[in-house]
Kinemage of the C-alpha trace (Angstrom):
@kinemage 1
@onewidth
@group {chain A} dominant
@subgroup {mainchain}
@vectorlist {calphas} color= white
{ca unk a 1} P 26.935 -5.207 42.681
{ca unk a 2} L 28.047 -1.937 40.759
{ca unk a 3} L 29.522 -5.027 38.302
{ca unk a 4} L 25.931 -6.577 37.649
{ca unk a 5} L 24.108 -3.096 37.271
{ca unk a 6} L 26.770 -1.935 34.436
{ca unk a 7} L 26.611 -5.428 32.640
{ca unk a 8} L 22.595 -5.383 32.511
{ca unk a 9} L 23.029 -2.055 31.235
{ca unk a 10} L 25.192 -3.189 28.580
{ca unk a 11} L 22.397 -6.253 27.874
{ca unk a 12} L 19.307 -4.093 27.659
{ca unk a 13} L 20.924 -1.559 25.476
{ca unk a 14} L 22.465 -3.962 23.069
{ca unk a 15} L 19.099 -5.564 23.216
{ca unk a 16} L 17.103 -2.157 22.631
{ca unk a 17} L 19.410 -0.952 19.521
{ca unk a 18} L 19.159 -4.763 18.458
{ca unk a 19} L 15.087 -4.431 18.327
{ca unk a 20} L 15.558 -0.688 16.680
{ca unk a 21} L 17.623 -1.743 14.097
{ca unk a 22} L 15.526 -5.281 13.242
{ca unk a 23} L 12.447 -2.838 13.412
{ca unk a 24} L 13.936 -0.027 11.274
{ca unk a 25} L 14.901 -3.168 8.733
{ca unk a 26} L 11.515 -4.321 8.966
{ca unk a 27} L 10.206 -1.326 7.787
{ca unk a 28} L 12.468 -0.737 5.167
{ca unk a 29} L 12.235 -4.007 3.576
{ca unk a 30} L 8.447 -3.524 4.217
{ca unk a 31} L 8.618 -0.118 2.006
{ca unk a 32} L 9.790 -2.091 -0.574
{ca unk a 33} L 7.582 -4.595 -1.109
{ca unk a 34} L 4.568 -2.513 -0.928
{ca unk a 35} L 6.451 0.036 -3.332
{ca unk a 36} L 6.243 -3.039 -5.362
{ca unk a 37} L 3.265 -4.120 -5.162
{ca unk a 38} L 1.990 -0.796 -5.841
{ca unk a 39} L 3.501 -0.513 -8.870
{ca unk a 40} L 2.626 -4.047 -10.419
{ca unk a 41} L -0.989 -3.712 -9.635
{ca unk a 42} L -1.083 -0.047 -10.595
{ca unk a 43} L -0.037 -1.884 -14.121
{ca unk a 44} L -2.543 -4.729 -13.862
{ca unk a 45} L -5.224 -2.056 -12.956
{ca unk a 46} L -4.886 -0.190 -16.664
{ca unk a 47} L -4.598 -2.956 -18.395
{ca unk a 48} L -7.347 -4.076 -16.890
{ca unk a 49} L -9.025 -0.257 -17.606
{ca unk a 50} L -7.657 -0.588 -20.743
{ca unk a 51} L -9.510 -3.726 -21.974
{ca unk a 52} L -12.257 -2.410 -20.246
{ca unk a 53} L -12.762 0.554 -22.434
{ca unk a 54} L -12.361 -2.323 -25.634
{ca unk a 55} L -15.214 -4.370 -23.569
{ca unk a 56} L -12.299 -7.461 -23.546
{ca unk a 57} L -13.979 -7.963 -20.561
{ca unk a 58} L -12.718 -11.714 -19.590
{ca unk a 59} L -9.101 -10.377 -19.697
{ca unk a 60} L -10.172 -7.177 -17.730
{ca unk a 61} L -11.880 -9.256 -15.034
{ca unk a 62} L -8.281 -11.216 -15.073
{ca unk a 63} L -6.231 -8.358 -15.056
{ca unk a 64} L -8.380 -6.722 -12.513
{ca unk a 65} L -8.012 -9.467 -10.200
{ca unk a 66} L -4.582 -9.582 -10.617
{ca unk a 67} L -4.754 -5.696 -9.433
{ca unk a 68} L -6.862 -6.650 -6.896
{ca unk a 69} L -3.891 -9.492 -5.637
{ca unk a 70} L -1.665 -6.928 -5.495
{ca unk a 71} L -2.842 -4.595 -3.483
{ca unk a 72} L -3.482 -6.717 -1.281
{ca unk a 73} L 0.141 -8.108 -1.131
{ca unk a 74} L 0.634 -4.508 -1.128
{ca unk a 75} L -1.169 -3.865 2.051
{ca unk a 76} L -0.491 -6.723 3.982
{ca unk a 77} L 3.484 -5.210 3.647
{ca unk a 78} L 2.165 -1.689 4.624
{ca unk a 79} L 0.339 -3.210 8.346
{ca unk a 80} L 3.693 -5.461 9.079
{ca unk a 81} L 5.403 -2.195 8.338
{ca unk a 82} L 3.380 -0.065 10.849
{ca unk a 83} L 3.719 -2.461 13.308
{ca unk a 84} L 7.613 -2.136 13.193
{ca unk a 85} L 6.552 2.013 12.772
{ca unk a 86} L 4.694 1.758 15.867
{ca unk a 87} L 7.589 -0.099 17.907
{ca unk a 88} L 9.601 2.677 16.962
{ca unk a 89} L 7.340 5.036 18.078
{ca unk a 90} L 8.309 6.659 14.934
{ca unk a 91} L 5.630 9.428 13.726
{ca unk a 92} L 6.546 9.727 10.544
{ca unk a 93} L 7.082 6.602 9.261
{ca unk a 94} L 3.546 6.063 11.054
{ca unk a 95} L 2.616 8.852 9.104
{ca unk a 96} L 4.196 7.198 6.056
{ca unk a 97} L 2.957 3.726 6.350
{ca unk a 98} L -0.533 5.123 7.562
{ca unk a 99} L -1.114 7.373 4.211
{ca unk a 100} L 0.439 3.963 2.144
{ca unk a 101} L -2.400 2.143 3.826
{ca unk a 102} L -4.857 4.781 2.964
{ca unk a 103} L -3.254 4.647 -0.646
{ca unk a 104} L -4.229 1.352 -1.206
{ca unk a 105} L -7.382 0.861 0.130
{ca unk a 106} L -8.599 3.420 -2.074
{ca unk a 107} L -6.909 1.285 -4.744
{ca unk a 108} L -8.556 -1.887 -3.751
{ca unk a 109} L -11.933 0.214 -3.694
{ca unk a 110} L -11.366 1.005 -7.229
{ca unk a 111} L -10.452 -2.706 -8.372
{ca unk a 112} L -13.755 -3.450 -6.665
{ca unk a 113} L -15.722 -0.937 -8.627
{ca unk a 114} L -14.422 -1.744 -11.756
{ca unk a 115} L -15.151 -5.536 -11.256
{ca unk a 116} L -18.500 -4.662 -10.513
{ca unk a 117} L -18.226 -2.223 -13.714
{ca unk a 118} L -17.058 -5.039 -15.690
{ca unk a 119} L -19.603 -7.724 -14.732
{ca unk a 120} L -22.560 -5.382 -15.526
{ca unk a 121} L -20.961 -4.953 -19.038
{ca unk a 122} L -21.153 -8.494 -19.384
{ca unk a 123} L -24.741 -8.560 -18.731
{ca unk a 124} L -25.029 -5.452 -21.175
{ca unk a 125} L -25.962 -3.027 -17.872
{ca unk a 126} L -23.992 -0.134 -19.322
{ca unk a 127} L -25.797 2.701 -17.708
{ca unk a 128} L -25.168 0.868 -14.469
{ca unk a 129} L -21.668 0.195 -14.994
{ca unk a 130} L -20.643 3.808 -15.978
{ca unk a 131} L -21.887 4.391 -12.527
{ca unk a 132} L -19.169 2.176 -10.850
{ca unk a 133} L -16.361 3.402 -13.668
{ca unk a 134} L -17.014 6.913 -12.150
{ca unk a 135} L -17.203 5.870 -8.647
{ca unk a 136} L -13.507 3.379 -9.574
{ca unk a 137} L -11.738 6.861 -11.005
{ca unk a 138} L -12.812 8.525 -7.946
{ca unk a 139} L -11.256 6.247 -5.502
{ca unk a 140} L -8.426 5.997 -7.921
{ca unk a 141} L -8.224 9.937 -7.947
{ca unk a 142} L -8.100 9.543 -3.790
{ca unk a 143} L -5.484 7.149 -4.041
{ca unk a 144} L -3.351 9.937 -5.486
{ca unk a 145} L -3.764 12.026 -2.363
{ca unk a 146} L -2.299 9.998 -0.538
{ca unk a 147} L 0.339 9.327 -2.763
{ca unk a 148} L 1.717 12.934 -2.806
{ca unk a 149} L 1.321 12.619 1.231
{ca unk a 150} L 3.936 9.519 0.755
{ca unk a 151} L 6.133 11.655 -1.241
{ca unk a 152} L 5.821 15.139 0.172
{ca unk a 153} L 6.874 13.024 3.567
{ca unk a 154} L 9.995 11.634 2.163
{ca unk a 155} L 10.768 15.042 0.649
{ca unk a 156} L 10.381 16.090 3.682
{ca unk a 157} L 12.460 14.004 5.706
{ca unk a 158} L 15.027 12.606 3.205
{ca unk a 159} L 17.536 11.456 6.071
{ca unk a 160} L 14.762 8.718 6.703
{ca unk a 161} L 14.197 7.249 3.472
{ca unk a 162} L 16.449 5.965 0.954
């Protein structure tokens, strides 16, 4: 009896460090990509500024979109990553992967204001589109709140993140 109890020990802790580990992965690989992401529609997102500001505004609305594809690629990383956070029960990569999530939806909010920006400039609404250029710098400005909250965590915990 004392025989079974030790061996189902042995079973459900292998099995435990086994889910830890593949979660710990998960999030790590998960990191990654959205660091990725991030950065590639971060790019796509001033060129797409860029041409903006020269009204190019066909390859803005392409670029944009492209931005838009990323950060979306971006997120859908950052939720499969707090899942794996939340198996953990790890607050701060919660923390982490929450204020990544925040990052980029205020990223996405800004691709969507400058499309909107951009599509009134095609229909010569300037006044109108300024508006949404302000309001797409403001979410972009938000989006680097939440950035320093990424990095002030990993400065904060640098035994956690490589």
């Amino acid at each position: 009896m004392n025989r079974i109890i030790v061996i189902a020990v042995i079973l459900g802790t292998v099995f435990l460090s086994g889910c830890v580990q593949s979660d710990l992965t998960n999030i790590n690989d998960m990191s990654l990509s959205v660091n990725s992401h991030l950065k590639k529609g971060d790019e796509y997102y001033n060129l797409s500024a860029t041409n903006t500001n020269k009204l190019i505004l066909n390859q803005a609305l392409t670029d944009n979109k492209n931005a838009d594809n990323e950060y979306s690629q971006a997120q859908a990383s950052a939720q499969t990553a707090l899942t794996s956070a939340k198996n953990l029960n790890d607050g701060i990569y919660i923390d982490y992967i929450q204020n990544a999530l925040l990052e980029i939806q205020a990223k996405l909010n800004a691709t969507s204001e400058l499309q909107t920006a951009i599509n009134l400039l095609q229909n010569n609404q300037t006044s109108s589109a300024n508006v949404h250029l302000g309001a797409a710098n403001e979410f972009m400005n938000k989006s680097l709140v939440y950035k320093k909250n990424r990095e002030d965590i990993v400065k904060q915990n640098p035994n956690k993140f490589k």
